[in-house]
Rosetta silent file (secondary structure, phi, psi, omega in degrees, C-alpha in Angstrom):
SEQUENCE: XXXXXXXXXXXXXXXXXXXXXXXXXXXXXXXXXXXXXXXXXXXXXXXXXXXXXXXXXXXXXXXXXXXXXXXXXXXXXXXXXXXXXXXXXXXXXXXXXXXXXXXXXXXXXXXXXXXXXXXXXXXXX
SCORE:     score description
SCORE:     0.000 S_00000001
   1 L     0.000  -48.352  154.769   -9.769   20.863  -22.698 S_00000001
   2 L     0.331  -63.907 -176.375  -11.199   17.700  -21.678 S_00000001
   3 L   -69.565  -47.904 -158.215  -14.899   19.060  -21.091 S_00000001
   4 H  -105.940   34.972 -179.117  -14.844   20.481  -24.597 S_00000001
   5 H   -48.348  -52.503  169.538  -13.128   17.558  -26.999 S_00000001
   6 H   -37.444  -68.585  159.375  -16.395   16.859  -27.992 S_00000001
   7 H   -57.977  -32.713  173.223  -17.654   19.999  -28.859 S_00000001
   8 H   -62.955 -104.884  160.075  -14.438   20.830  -30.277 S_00000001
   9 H    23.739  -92.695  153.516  -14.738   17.986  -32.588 S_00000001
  10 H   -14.147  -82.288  171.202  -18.292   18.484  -33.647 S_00000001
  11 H   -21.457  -95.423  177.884  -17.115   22.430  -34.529 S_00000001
  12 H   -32.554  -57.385 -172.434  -14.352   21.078  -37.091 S_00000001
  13 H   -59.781  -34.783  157.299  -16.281   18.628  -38.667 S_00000001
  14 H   -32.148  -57.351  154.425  -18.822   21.432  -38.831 S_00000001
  15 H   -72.736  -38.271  145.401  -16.550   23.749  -40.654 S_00000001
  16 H   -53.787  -40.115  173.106  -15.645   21.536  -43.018 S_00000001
  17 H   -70.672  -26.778  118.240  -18.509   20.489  -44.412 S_00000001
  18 H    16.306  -77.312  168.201  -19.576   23.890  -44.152 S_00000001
  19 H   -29.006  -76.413  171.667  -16.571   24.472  -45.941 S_00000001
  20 H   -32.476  -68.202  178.106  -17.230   22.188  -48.638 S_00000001
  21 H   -73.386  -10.318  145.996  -20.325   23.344  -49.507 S_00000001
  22 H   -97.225  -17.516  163.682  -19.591   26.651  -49.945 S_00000001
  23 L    -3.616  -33.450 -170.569  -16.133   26.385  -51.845 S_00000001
  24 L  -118.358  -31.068  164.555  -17.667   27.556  -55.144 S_00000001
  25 L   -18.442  127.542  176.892  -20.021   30.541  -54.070 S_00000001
  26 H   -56.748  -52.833 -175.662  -19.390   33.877  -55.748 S_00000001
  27 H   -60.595   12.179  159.405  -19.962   35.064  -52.357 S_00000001
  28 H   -97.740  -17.183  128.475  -16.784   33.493  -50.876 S_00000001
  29 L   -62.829   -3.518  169.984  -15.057   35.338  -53.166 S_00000001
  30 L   -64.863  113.108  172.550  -16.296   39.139  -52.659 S_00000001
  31 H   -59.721  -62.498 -167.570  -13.517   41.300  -50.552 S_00000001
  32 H   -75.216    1.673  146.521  -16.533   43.272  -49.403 S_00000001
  33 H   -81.508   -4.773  178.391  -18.569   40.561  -47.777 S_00000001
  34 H   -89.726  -52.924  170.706  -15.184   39.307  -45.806 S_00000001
  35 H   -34.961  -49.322  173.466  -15.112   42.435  -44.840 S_00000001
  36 H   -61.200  -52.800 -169.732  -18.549   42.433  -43.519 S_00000001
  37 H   -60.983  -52.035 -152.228  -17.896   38.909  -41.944 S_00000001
  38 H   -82.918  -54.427  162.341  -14.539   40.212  -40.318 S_00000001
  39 H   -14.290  -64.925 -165.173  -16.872   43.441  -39.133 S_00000001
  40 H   -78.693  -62.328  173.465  -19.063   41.164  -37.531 S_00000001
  41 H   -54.742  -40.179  162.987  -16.478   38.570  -36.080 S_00000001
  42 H   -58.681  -39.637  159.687  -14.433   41.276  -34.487 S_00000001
  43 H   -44.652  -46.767 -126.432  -17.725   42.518  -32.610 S_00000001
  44 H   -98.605  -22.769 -167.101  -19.123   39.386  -31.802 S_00000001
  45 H   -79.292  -18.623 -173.135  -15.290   38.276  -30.044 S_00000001
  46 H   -53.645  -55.578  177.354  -15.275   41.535  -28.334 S_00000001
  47 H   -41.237  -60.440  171.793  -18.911   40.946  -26.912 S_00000001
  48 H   -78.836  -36.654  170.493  -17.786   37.218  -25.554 S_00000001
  49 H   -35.851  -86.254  138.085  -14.527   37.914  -24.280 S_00000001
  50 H    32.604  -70.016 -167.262  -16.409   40.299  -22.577 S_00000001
  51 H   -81.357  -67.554 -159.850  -19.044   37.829  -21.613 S_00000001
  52 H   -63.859  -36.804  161.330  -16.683   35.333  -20.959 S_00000001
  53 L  -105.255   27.091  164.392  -14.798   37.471  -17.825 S_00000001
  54 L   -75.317  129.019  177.386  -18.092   38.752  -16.256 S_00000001
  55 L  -100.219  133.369  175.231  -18.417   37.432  -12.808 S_00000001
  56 L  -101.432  143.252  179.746  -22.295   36.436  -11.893 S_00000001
  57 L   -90.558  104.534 -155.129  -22.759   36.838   -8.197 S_00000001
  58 L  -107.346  115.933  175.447  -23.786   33.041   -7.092 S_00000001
  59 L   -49.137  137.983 -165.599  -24.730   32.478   -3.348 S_00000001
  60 L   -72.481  -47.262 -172.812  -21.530   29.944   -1.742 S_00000001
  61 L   -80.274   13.871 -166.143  -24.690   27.953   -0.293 S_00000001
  62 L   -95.181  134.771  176.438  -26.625   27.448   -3.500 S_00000001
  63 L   -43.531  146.869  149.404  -25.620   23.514   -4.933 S_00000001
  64 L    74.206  -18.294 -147.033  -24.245   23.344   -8.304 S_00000001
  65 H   -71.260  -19.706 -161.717  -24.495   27.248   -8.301 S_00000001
  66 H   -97.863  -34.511  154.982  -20.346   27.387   -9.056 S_00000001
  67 H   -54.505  -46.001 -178.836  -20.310   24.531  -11.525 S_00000001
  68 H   -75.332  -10.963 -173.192  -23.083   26.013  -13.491 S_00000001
  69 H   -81.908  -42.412 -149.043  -21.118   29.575  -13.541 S_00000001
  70 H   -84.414  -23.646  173.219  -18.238   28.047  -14.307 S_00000001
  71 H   -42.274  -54.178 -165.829  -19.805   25.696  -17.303 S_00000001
  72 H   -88.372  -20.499 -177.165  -21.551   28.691  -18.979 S_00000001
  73 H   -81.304  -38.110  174.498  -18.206   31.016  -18.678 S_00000001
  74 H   -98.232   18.583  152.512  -16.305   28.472  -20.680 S_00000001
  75 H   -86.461  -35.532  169.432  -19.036   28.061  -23.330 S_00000001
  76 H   -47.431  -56.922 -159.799  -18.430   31.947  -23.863 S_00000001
  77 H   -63.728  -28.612  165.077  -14.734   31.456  -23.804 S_00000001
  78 H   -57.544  -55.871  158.488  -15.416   28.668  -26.664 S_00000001
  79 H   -17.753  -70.454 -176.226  -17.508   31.245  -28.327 S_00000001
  80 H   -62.774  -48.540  144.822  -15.051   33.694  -28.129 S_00000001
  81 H    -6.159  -90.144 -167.768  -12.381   31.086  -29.453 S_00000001
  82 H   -27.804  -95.165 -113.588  -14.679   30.530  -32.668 S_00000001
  83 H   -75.192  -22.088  153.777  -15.477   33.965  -33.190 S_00000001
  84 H   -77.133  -30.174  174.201  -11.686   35.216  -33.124 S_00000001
  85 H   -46.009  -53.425  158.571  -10.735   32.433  -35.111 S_00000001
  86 H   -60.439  -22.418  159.264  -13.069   33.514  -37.656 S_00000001
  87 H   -36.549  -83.129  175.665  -12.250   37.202  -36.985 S_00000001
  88 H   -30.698  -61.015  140.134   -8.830   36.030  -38.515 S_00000001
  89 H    -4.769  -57.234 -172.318   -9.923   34.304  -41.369 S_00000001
  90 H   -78.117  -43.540  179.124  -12.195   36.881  -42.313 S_00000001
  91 H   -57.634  -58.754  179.082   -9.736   39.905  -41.911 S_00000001
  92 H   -37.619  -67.698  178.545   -7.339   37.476  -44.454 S_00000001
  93 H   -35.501  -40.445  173.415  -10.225   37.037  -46.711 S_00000001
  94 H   -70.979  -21.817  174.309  -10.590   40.423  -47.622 S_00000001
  95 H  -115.909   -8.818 -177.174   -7.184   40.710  -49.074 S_00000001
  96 L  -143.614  107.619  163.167   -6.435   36.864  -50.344 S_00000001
  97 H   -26.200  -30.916 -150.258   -9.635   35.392  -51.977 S_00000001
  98 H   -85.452  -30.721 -173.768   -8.781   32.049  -52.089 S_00000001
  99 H  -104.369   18.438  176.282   -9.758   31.747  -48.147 S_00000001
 100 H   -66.884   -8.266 -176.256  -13.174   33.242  -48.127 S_00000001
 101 H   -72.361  -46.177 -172.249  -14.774   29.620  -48.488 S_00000001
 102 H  -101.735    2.285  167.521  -13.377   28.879  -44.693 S_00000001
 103 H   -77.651  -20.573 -174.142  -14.062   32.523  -43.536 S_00000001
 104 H   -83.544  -32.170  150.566  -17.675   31.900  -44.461 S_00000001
 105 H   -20.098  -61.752  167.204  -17.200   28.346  -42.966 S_00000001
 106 H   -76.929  -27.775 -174.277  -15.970   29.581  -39.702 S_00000001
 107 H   -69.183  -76.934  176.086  -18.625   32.508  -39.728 S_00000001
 108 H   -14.875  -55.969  164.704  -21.194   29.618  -40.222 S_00000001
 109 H   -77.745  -47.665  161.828  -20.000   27.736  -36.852 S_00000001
 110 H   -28.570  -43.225 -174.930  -19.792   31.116  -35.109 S_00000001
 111 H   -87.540  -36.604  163.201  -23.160   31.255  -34.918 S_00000001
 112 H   -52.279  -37.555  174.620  -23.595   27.639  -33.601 S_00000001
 113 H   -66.328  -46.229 -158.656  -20.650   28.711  -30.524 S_00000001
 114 H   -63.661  -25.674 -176.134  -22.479   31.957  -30.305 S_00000001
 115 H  -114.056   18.346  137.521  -25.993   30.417  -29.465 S_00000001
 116 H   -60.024  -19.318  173.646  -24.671   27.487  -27.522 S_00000001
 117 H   -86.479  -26.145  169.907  -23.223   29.734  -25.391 S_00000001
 118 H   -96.667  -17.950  169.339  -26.488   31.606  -24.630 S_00000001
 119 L   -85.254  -47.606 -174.634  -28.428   29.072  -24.900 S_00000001
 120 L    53.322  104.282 -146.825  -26.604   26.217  -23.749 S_00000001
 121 L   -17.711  149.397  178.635  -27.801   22.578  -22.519 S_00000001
 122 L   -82.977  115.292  176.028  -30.733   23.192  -19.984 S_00000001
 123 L  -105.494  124.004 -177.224  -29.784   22.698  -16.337 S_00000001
 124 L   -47.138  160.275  174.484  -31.885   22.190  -13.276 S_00000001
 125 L   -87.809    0.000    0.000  -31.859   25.292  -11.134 S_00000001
């Protein structure tokens, strides 16, 4: 937990304001876009989870090669974090209105986990 305080951090403050700014949208209130959100979030944790226990096969003599594996597996596993968190949220949303403001919130930062995780900071080779 250490490595990701930061990021962690960032995320929440993310989702609130997030939050904030959508709070009055019709479209935080619709059952059938929380569906759609919850549709999507159920995929997307399936996908990293997924992602997130794939072993890449990294030569024992290459430098760094075991740091960077393990660096990029627990940017999925953040991913994958988000993206059930938001799963939840969204799945809620569809039956109690009132939280679609932080399912769209949480959707919103989903996609910021999802392309930090593929993209991720650039690292020498």
């Amino acid at each position: 937990m250490r490595v990701l305080w930061l990021p962690v951090l960032l995320m929440v403050l993310a989702t609130v304001a997030v939050h904030e700014a959508t709070e009055r949208l019709s479209i935080s209130r619709d059952p059938a876009v929380m569906g759609l959100l919850s549709q999507f979030d159920g995929t997307a944790t399936t996908v990293f989870v997924a992602l997130a226990t794939l072993r890449t096969s990294v030569r024992s003599g290459a430098p760094g090669g075991n740091a960077r594996l393990w660096r990029r597996s627990v940017r999925f596993q953040f991913a994958a974090a988000f993206a059930l968190a938001a799963f939840v949220v969204a799945t809620a949303a569809a039956h109690y209105t009132g939280l679609g403001s932080w399912a769209v919130a949480l959707n919103a930062t989903t996609i910021v986990a999802v392309l930090w995780a593929l993209v991720g900071p650039l690292e020498p080779a």
